[in-house]
C-alpha positions in Angstrom: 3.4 42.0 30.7 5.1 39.5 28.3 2.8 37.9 25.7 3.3 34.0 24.9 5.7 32.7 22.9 4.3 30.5 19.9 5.4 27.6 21.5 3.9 28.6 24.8 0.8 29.2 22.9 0.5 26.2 21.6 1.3 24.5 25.2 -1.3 26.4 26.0 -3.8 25.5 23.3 -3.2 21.9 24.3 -3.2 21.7 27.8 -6.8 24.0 27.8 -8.0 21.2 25.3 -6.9 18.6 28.1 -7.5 20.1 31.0 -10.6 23.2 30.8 -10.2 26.7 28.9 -11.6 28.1 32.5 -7.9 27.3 34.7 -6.1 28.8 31.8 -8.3 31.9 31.3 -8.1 32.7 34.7 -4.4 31.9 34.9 -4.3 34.7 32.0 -5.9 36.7 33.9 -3.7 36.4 36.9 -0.5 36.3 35.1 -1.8 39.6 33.2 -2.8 41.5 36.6 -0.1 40.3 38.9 2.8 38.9 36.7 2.3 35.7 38.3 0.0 33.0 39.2 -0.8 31.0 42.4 -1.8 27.9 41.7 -2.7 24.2 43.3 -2.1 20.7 41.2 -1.1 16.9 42.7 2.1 15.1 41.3 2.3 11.7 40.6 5.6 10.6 42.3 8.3 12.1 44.3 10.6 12.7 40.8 8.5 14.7 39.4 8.3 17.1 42.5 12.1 17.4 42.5 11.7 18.2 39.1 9.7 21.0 39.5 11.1 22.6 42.9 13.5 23.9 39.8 10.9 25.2 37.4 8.0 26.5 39.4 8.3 28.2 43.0 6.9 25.8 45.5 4.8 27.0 48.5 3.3 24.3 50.2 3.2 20.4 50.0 0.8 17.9 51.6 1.8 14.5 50.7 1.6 14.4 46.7 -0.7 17.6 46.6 1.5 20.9 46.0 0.6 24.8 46.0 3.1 26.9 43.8 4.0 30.2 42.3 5.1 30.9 38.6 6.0 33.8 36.5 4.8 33.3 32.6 7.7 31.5 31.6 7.5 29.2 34.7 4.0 28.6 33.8 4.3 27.4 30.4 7.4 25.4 31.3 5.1 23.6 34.3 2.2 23.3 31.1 4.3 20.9 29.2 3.9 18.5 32.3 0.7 18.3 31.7 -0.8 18.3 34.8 -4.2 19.0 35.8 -4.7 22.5 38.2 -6.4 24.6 40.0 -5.8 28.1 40.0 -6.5 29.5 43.6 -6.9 33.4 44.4 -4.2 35.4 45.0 -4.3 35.5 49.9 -3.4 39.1 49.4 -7.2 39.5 47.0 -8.9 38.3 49.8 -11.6 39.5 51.8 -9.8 40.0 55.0 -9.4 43.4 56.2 -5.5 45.0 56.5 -5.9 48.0 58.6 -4.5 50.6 56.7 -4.6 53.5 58.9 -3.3 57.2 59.4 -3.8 56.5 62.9 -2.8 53.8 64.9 0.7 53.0 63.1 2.5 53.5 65.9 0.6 50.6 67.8 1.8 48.4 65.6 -1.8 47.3 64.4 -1.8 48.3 61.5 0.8 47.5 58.0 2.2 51.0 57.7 2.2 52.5 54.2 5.9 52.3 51.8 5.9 55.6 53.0 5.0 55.7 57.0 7.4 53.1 56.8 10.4 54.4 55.1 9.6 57.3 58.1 9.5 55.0 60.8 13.2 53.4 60.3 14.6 56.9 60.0 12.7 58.0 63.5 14.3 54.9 65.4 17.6 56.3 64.1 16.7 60.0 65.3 15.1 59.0 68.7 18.1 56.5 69.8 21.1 57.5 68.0 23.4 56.1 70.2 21.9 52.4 70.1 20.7 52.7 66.1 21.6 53.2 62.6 19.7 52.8 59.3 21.7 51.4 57.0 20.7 51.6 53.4 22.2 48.6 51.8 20.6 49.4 48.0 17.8 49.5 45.8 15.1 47.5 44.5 14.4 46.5 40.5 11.6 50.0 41.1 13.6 52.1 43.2 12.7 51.5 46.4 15.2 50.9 49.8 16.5 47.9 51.1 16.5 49.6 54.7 18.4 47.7 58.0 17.9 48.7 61.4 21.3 48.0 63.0 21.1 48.4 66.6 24.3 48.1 69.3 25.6 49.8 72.3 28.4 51.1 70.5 26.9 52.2 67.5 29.9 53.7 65.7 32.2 50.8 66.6 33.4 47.6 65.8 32.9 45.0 68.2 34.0 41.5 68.7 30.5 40.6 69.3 27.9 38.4 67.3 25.8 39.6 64.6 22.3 38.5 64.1 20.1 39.3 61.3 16.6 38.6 60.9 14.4 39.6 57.7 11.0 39.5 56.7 8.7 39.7 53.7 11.3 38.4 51.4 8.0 36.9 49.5 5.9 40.1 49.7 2.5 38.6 50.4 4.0 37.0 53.4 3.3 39.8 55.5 3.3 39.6 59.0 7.0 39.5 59.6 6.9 42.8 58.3 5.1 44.3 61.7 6.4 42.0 63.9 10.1 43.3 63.1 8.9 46.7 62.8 7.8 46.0 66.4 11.0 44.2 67.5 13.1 47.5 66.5 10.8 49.3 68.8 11.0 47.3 71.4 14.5 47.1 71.6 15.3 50.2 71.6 12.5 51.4 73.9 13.2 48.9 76.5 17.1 49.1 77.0 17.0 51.6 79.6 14.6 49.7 81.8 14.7 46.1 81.0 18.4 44.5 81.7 17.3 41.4 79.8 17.1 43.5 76.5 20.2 45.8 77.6 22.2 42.4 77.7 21.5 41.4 74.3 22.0 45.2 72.4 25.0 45.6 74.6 26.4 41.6 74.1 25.1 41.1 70.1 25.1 43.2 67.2 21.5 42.9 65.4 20.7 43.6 62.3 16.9 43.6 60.9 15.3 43.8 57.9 11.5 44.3 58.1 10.8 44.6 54.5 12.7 42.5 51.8 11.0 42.7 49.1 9.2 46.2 49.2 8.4 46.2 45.3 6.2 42.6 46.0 4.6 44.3 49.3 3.7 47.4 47.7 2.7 45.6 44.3 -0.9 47.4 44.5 0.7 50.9 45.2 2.7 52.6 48.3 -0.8 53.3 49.5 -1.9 49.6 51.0 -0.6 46.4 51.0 -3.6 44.7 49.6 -2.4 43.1 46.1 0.7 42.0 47.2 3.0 39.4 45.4 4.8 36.6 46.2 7.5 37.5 43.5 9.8 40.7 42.9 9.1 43.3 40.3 11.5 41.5 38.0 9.1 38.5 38.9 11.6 36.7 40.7 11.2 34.6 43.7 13.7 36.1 45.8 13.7 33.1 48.1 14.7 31.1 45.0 17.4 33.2 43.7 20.6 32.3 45.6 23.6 30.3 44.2 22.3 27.1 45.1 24.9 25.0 47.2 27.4 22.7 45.7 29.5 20.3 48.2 32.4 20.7 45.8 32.5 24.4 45.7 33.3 25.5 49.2 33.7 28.8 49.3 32.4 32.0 47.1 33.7 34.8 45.9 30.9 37.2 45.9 33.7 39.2 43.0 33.7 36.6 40.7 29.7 36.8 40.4 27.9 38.6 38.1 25.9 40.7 39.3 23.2 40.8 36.4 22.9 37.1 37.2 20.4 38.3 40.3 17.6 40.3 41.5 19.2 43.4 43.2 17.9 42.6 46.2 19.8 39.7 46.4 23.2 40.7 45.3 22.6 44.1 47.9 22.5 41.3 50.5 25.0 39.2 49.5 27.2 41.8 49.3 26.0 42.7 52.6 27.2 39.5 53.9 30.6 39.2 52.4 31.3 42.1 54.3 30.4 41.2 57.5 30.3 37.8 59.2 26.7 37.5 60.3 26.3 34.6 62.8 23.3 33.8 63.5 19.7 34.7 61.5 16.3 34.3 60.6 14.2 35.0 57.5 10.3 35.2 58.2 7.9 33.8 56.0 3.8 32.8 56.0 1.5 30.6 55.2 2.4 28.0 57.8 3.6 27.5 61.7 6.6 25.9 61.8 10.0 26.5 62.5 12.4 25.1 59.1 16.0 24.5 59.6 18.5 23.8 57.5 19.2 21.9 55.3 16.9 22.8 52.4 18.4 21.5 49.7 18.0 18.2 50.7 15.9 15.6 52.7 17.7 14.8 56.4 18.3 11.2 54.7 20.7 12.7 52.0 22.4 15.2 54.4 21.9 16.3 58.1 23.6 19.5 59.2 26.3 18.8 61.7 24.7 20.4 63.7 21.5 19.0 63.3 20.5 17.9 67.1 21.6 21.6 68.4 19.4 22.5 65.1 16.0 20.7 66.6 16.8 22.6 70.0 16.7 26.0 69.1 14.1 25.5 66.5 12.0 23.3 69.9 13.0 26.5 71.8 11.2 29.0 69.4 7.9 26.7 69.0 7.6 25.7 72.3 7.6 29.0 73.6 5.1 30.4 70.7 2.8 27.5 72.0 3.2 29.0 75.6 2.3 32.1 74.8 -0.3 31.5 72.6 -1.8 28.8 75.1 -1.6 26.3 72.7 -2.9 27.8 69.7 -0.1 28.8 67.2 2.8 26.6 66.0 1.6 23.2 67.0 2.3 21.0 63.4 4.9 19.1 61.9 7.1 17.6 64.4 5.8 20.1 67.0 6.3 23.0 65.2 9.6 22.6 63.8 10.9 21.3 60.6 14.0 20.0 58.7 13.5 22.1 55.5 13.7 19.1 53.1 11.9 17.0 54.9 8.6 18.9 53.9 10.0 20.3 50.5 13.4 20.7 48.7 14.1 24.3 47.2 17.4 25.4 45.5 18.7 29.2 45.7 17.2 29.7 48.9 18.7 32.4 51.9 18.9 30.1 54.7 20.9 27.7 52.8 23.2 30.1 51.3 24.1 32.0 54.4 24.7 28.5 56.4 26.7 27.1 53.3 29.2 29.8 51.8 28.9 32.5 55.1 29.3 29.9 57.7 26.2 31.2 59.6 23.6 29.6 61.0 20.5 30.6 59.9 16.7 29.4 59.9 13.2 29.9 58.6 10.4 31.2 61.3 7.2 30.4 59.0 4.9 32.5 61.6 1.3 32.5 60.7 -0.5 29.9 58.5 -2.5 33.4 56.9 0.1 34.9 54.6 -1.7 38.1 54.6 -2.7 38.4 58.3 -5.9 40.7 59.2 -4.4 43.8 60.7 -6.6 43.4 64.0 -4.4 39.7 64.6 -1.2 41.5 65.0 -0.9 42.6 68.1 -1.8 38.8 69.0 0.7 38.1 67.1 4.1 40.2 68.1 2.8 38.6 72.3 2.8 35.3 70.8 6.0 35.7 69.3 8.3 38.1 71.3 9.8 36.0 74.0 10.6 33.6 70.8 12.3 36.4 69.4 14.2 37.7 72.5 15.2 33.9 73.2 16.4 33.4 69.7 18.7 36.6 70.0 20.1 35.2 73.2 21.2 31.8 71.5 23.8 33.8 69.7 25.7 34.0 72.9 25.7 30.5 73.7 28.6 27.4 72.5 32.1 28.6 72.3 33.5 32.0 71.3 36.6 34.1 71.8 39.5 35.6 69.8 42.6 34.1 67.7 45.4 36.0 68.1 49.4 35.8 67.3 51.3 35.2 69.7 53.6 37.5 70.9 52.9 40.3 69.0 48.7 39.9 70.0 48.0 40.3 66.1 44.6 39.3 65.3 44.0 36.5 63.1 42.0 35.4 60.3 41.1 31.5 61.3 39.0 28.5 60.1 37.6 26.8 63.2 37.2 22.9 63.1 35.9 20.1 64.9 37.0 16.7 63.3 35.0 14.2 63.1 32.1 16.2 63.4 32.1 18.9 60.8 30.9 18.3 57.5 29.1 20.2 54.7 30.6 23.4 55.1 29.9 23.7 58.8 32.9 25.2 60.1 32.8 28.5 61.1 35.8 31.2 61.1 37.5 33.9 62.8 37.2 37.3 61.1 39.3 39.8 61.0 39.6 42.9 62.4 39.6 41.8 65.4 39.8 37.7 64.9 36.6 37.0 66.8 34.6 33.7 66.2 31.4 32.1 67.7 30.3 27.8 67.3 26.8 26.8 68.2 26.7 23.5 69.3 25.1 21.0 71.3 26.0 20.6 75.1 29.0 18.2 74.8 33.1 18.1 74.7 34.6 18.7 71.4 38.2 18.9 70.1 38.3 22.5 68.5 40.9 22.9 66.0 42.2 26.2 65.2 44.4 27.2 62.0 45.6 30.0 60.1 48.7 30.1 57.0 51.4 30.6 58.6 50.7 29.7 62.0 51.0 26.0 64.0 47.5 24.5 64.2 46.2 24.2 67.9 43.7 21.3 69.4 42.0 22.4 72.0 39.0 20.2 74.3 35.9 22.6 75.4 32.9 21.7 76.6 29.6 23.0 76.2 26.2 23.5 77.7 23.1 24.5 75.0 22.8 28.1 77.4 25.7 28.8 78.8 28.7 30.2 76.6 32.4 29.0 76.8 34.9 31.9 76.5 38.4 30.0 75.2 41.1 32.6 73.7 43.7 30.8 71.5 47.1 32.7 70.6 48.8 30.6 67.6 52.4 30.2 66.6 53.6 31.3 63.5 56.1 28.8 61.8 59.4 29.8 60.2 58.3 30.8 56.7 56.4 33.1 54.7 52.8 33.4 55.7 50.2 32.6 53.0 47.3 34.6 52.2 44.6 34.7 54.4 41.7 32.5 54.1 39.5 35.8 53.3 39.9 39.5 54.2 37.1 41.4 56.1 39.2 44.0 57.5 38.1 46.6 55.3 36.4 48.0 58.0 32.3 49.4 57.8 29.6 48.6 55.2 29.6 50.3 52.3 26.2 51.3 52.1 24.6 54.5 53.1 23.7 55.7 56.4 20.1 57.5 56.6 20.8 61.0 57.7 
């Protein structure tokens, strides 16, 4: 652990002076145990909360009150504020019991070992090899596996199908995303063969989940138990903080031009994951609240709505209200009834759902799934029935709005595209066709639209469609190439399958 600086010292020195040697010893004391500290403190105006969304990590905020995360250099920089605060215990130090368990894993009731786990994803892979694959996409900062279930019909083939992805644990205290995806997998894959609902979506979608995204922050304390996890990476990063943060005049990314020691592995292994393929629709899960956060994040829904911020409110509506079905009431009830623009409650920069909205043209959102960050194993269960038909339903949106192929005409080539709606799109929100096979999918809310298709070297086409918010509209354009060279294509994902490593 990294001592103070002199400067932070004397920071230090002052603040205790102002504010009681007791917050800073047992900040110490956190900051020396667990490389960071969790802490609460109340701001004095709106400014100086934007200020420190970039300096500290921000976990919750209730009018001018804030709870927040910092590593030691984060903490000294939020010292020199000056503010009074409270240092709170660590959820994961708590009394609450986690369940760990030789028996029982494969209930689900219990958090499986770094181990049991690491087992588990390889058995799905062993028991249905024809509808999954583990796909190793790299390596934490200690070693351990970024490991994603893929699961299809056609496992060993490129479809022209959606992809979803949905992670979890991306702050490793936040742990019961990390069962409830472990149980998703399961149920998936043990269901196809006898439930048509879930045969439609593995045979119609391409999903892709992550159950554990920051393993070196869940298995802080040891492989053993998850008891002592940390919010932050073993590089004491907050890896929902680490993204390139979005920038209205820089469009698109290269992932190439980025330096990769500029990030947490764990973030460049999925970025890299998603330049590589075109993931359309996703979810990251998180604790310590109920709600459902949409984009956009990096700013209130006075600076900047998402163009599609009404179809937005009905998916993240569908996901609450049917958590407050199931749960008779119980679960997912705040905010706006249970959903959430993301800025509205709190701006953060660097985050997932932005980036993958912004630069991959996705659409993603945050599930916050149970106010208890670390939730006592014998809630679980209680959990995955509370949540599954949300789960399931969210899948299914991914084959709603428009979809189909661009294609040249004549000789049926497929096309790389960008897909448009003018007068509607803004902020990034158009979406593309990707090659190999020039498939694209756009969510949006039941209406007509004028859908404009283009491609270098091709005559743009208008076209008028019409969609309903769960039914899907099928419309197959073939474009004209013009009389002169054709440029370079917007991007290039024809390179064909990830290049990551397949569990064997």
């Amino acid at each position: 652990m990294k001592v103070l600086s002199l400067s932070g010292f004397l920071i230090v020195l002052w603040v205790s002076t102002a504010w009681g040697q007791d917050s800073l010893l047992q900040a110490q004391d956190q900051l020396q145990r667990r490389g960071e500290v969790v802490f609460a403190f109340e701001v004095p105006d709106g400014g100086t909360l934007s200020r420190l969304s970039r300096e500290v990590s921000i976990d919750q905020v209730s009018g001018l009150h804030v709870v927040a995360y910092a590593n030691q250099m984060e903490f000294e920089t939020f010292l020199a504020h000056g503010l009074a605060y409270q240092v709170l215990a660590p959820a994961s130090e708590g009394p609450a019991p986690v369940g760990m368990h030789e028996k029982g894993v494969w209930n689900f009731d219990t958090y499986p070992t770094y181990d049991e786990y690491v087992k588990m994803m390889a058995k799905f892979q062993a028991d249905y090899p024809d509808l999954c694959e583990i796909v190793d996409v790299g390596a934490t900062v200690q070693g351990r596996r970024l490991l994603f279930a893929r699961i299809s019909d056609r496992i060993k083939d490129r479809e022209a199908e959606p992809r979803v992805m949905l992670l979890a644990s991306m702050h490793g205290d936040e742990t019961t995303g990390y069962v409830i995806l472990l149980r998703l997998i399961d149920h998936l894959l043990s269901s196809y063969g006898a439930e048509p609902g879930i045969r439609a979506l593995v045979d119609r979608t391409e999903i892709w989940i992550l159950p554990l995204s920051n393993p070196d922050g869940t298995f802080y304390g040891g492989n053993g138990s998850v008891k002592g996890a940390t919010r932050y990476n073993a590089g004491w990063v907050d890896l929902n903080r680490d993204y390139p943060e979005i920038n209205q005049g820089d469009t698109e990314l290269d992932l190439t031009s980025l330096d990769s020691s500029r990030f947490a592995p764990e973030t460049y292994a999925l970025m890299r994951l998603a330049s590589q393929f075109h993931f359309t629709l996703g979810a990251t899960f998180h604790g310590g609240a109920e709600v459902i956060n949409y984009p956009w994040d990096s700013w209130t829904s006075d600076e900047i709505q998402h163009a599609d911020h009404s179809w937005w409110q009905a998916i993240a509506h569908r996901f609450a209200d049917s958590v407050q079905r199931d749960s008779a009431g119980a679960h997912m009830t705040g905010f706006d009834d249970g959903i959430t623009h993301g800025g509205d409650w709190y701006v953060i920069h660097g985050g997932h759902q932005d980036f993958m909205t912004y630069y991959n043209h996705s659409r993603e959102m945050t599930v916050e799934i149970s106010d208890t960050k670390l939730l006592p194993a014998g809630q679980l269960t209680s959990f995955w029935t509370y949540s599954k038909n949300a789960l399931l339903q969210f899948i299914g949106a991914a084959l709603t709005g428009v979809s189909g192929t661009v294609l040249a005409e004549g000789s049926g080539e497929p096309l790389p595209a960008r897909i448009e709606i003018a007068g509607h799109d803004h902020t990034n929100s158009h979406v593309h066709a990707e090659l190999p096979l020039g498939d694209y999918y756009r969510y949006l809310s039941p209406g007509s639209y004028d859908v404009t298709f283009g491609s270098p070297g091709y005559l743009s086409q208008t076209h008028r469609v019409t969609v309903s918010l769960e039914g899907d509209t099928r419309l197959d354009v073939a474009l004209v190439p013009v009389l002169q060279e054709r440029g370079a294509p917007l991007f290039d994902l024809s390179r064909g399958g990830y290049e990551g490593t397949r569990i064997r």
